[in-house]
C-alpha positions in Angstrom: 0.0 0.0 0.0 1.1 3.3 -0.3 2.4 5.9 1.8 -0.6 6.8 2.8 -2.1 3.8 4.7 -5.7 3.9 4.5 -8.4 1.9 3.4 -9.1 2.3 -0.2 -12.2 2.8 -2.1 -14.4 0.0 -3.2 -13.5 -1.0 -6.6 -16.2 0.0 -9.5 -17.8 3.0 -11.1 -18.0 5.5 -8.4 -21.6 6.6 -7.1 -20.9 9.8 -7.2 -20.6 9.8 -11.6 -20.6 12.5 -13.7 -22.9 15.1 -12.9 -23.8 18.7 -14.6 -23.4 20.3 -11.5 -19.5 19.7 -10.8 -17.4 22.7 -11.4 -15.0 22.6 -14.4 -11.3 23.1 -12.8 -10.2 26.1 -13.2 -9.8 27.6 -17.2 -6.9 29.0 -18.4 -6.6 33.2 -17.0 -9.8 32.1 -14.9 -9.7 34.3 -11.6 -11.3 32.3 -8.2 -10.4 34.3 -6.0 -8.7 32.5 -2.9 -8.2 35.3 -0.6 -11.4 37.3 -1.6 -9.6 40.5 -0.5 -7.4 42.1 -2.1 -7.6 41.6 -5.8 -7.5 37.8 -8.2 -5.3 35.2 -6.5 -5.9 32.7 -8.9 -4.2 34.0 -12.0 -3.3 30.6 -13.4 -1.7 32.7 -16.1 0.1 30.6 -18.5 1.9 31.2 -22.3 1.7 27.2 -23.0 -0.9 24.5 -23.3 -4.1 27.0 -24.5 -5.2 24.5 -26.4 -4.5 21.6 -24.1 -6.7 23.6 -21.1 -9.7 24.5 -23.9 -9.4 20.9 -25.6 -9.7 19.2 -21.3 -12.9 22.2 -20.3 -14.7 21.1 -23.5 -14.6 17.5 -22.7 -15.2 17.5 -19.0 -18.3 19.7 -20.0 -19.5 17.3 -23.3 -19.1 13.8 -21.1 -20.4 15.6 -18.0 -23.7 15.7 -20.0 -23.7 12.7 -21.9 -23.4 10.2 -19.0 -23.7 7.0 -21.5 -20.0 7.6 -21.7 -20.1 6.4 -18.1 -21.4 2.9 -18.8 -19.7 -0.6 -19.6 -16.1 -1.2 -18.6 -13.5 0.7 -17.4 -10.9 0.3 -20.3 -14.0 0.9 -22.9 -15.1 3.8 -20.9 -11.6 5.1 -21.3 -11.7 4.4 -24.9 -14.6 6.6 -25.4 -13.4 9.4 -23.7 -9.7 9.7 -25.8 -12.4 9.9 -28.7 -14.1 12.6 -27.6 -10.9 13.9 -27.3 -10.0 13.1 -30.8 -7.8 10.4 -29.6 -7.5 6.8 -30.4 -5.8 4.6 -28.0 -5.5 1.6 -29.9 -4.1 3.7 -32.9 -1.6 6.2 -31.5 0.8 6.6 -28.4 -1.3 8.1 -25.2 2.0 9.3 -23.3 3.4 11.1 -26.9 3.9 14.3 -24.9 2.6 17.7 -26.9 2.7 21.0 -25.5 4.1 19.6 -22.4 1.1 17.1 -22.0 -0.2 13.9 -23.0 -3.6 12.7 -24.4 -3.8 10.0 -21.4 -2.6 12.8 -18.6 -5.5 14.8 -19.9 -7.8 12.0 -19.6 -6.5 11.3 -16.4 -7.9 15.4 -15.0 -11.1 14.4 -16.9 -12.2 10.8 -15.6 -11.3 12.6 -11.8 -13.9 15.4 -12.4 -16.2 12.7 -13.4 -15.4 10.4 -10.3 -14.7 7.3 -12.4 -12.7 5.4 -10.2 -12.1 2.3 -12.6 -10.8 4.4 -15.1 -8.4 6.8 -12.5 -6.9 3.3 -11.1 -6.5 2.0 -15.1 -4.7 4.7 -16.0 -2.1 5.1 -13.0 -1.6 1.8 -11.2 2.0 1.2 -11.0 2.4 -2.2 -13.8 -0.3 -1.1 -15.8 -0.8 -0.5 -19.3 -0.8 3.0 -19.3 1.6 4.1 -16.2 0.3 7.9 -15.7 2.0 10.1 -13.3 -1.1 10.5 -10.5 0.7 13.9 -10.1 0.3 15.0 -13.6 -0.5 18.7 -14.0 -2.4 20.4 -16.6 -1.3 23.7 -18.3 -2.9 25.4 -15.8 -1.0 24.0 -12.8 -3.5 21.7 -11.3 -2.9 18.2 -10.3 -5.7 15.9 -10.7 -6.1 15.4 -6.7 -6.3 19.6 -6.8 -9.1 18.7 -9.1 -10.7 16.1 -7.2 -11.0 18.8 -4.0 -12.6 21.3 -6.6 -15.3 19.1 -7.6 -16.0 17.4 -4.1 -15.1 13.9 -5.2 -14.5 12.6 -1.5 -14.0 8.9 -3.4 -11.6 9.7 -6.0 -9.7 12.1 -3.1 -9.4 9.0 -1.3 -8.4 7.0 -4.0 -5.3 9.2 -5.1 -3.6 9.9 -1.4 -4.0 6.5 -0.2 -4.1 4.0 -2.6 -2.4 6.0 -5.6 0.1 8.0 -3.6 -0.6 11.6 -4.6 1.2 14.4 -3.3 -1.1 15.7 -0.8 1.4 18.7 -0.2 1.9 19.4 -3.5 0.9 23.0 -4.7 -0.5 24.5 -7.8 1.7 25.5 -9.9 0.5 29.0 -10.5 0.5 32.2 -9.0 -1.1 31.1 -5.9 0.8 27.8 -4.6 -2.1 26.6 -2.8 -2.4 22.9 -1.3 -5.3 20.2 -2.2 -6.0 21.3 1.9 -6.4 25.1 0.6 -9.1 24.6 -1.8 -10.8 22.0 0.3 -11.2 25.2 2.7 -12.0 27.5 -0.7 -14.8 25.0 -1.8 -16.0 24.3 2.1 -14.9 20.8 1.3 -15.5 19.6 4.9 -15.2 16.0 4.2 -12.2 16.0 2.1 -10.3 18.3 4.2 -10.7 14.9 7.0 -9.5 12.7 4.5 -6.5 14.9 3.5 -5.7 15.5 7.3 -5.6 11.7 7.4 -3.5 11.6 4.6 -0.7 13.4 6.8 -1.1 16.9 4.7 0.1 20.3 6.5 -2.2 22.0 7.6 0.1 25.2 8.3 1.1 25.2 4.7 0.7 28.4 3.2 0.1 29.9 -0.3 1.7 33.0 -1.7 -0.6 35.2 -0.2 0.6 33.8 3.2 -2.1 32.3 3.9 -2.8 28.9 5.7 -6.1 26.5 4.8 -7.8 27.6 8.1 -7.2 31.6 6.8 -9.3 30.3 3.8 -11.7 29.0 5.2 -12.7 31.9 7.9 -12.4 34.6 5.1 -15.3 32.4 2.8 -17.3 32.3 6.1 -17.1 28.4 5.1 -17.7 27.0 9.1 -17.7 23.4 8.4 -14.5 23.2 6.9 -12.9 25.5 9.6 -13.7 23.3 11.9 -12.9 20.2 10.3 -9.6 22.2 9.7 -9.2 23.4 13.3 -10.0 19.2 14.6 -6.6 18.7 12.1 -4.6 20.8 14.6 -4.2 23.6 12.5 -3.0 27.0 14.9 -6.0 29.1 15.4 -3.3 32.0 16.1 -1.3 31.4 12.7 -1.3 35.6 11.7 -0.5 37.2 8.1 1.8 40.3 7.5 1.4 42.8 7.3 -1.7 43.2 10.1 -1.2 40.0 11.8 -4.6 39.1 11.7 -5.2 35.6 12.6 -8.1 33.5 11.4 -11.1 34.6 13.7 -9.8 38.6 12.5 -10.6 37.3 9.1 -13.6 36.2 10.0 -14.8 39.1 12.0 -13.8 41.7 8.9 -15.9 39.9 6.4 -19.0 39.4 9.0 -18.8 35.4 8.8 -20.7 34.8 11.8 -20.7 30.9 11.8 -17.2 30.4 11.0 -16.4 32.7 14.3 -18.5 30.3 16.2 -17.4 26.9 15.2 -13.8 28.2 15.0 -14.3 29.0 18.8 -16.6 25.9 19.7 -13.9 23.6 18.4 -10.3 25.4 19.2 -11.4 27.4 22.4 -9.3 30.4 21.0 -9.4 33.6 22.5 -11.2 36.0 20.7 -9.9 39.3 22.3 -6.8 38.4 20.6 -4.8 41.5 19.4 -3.4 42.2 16.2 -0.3 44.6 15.7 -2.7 47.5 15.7 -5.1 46.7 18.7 -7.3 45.8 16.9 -9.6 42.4 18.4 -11.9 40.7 15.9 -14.7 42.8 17.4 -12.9 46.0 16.7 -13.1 44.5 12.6 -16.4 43.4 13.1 -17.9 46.9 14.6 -15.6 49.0 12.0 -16.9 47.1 8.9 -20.7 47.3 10.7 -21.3 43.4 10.6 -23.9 43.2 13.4 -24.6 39.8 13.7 -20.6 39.1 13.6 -20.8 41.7 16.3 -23.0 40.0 18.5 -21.8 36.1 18.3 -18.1 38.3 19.6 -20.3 39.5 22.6 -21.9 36.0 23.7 -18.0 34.5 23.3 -17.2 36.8 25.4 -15.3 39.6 23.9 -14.2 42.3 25.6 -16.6 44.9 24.7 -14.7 48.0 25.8 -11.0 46.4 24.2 -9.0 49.7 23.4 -7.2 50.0 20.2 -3.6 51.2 20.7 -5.1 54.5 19.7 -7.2 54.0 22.9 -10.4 53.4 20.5 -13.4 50.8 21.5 -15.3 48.9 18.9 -18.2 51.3 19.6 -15.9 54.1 19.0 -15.6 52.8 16.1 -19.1 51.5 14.9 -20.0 55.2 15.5 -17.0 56.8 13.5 -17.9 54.7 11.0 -21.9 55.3 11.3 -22.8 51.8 11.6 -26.1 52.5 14.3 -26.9 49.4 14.6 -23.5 48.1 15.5 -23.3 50.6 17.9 -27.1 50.0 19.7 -25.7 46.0 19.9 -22.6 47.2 21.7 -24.4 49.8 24.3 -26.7 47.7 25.2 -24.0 45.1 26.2 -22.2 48.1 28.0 -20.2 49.7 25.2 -18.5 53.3 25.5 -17.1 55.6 23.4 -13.3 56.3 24.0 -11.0 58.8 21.8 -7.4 59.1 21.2 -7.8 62.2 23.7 -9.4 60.3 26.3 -6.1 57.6 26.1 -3.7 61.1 27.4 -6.4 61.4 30.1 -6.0 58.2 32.0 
């Protein structure tokens, strides 16, 4: 067995099949937005393999709605999809490599966005006909495990870290460098993010933004997959540059009020913790005027008069920034005003 010792999937076609529903991986200059803050993170700019990426979108779409590609056996179903991709097996060389890829490597992406297992195991078992590397990346950067997390496929995941021996650490190659475990907590992939935990992956990895899978996951409000996340381990205190916000300041800026409840359920973090500024997650929640952020803060016990180190409260705040609401929420819970002038008075 591989590295990564867990039981396998069952063998056959997997239940989860093709389905119109599953994202397409990412397209070639397609922007999704990782960090949801400050501008694209998922570039995936490229000058090679166009074609390749349009040739791989256009299938996974055409088989994802003609599921009679889906039926009989594996090494016939395989057949029909090189066809559809203009391809014939039995005629020409699969692993001829054009434009830095193969026909079968393409394959290989496609039959993992459709979740058929047979097919994924044909194609890469070690001894097999075909041989494919399971860490095969398409023009755009992906590996087919990335892939797999994208579209859910919580069988085929399985399949490539413990039975196949994908890198589960491996990152795209793109202008993000983000881990299967980062778009698990991108996609609130709650289930997959367990099974790559299992698989031994880091869960303080970070991309080029600097941020880990748990800084994801609070900044897409996606509270499952936090948790699942925090249950892996993963430090709740981990901060970014330049503001050292940690995951629950994420949170509190957007106005993700579940994730900053399950984040603190499962981890028990403090959430009057400080960033370089002063700031606590309720100062970000009462600035940006997310009331109900504001008051899941209060009933975890934030401290509701926290001074800045301007010596400024979160309803100091709420009211500089007009947010009435916000600021009613925080009064009633004993909230005052303090000013930078008030800080020389005491």
């Amino acid at each position: 067995m591989a590295r990564n010792q867990h039981p396998p999937p069952q063998n056959g076609p997997s239940p989860q099949g093709p389905s119109p529903q599953v994202p397409p991986p990412p397209q070639h200059g397609q922007n999704l937005n990782v960090s949801g803050v400050n501008g694209p993170a998922f570039a995936g700019e490229t000058s090679i393999g166009d074609n390749a990426n349009f040739q791989y979108n256009n299938l996974v779409l055409q088989l994802q709605n003609n599921p009679i590609h889906a039926t009989g056996p594996a090494h016939k179903r395989l057949e029909r999809y090189a066809l559809e991709f203009g391809f014939d097996f039995q005629k020409d060389n699969p692993r001829l490599r054009r434009n830095f890829i193969t026909p079968a490597e393409i394959i290989l992406h496609v039959c993992v966005v459709l979740g058929d297992i047979e097919v994924v195991k044909l194609l890469v078992e070690d001894g097999g006909e075909y041989e494919i590397y399971v860490d095969a990346t398409l023009p755009n950067g992906w590996t087919p495990l990335h892939n797999a997390v994208l579209c859910g496929m919580v069988d085929v995941v399985s399949l490539l870290v413990f039975e196949l021996d994908a890198d589960v650490d491996k990152t795209t190659q793109d202008d993000d460098s983000l881990t299967a475990l980062h778009i698990a907590a991108r996609y609130d992939r709650a289930k997959i993010a367990t099974v790559i935990g299992e698989a031994n992956a880091n869960v303080e990895a970070k991309s080029k933004s600097n941020l880990t899978p748990l800084h994801v996951a609070a900044i897409w409000g996606n509270a499952e997959v936090a948790a699942a996340i925090v249950k892996l381990n993963a430090n709740q205190y981990a901060a970014t540059a330049p503001r050292n916000w940690t995951p629950m300041h994420w949170a509190a800026f957007k106005g993700h009020a579940d994730a900053l409840r399950e984040i603190a359920r499962v981890s028990g973090t403090d959430v009057n913790v400080k960033a370089v500024d002063g700031w606590t997650p309720l100062h970000l929640a009462a600035a940006a005027g997310h009331t109900k952020a504001v008051g899941v803060l209060v009933m975890l016990h934030a401290k509701v008069n926290a001074k800045d180190e301007n010596g400024l409260t979160p309803l100091s705040l709420a009211k500089m920034k007009g947010h009435k609401e916000v600021a009613r929420v925080l009064k009633h819970h004993g909230g005052v005003v303090r000013s930078i002038r008030d800080t020389f008075r005491t």
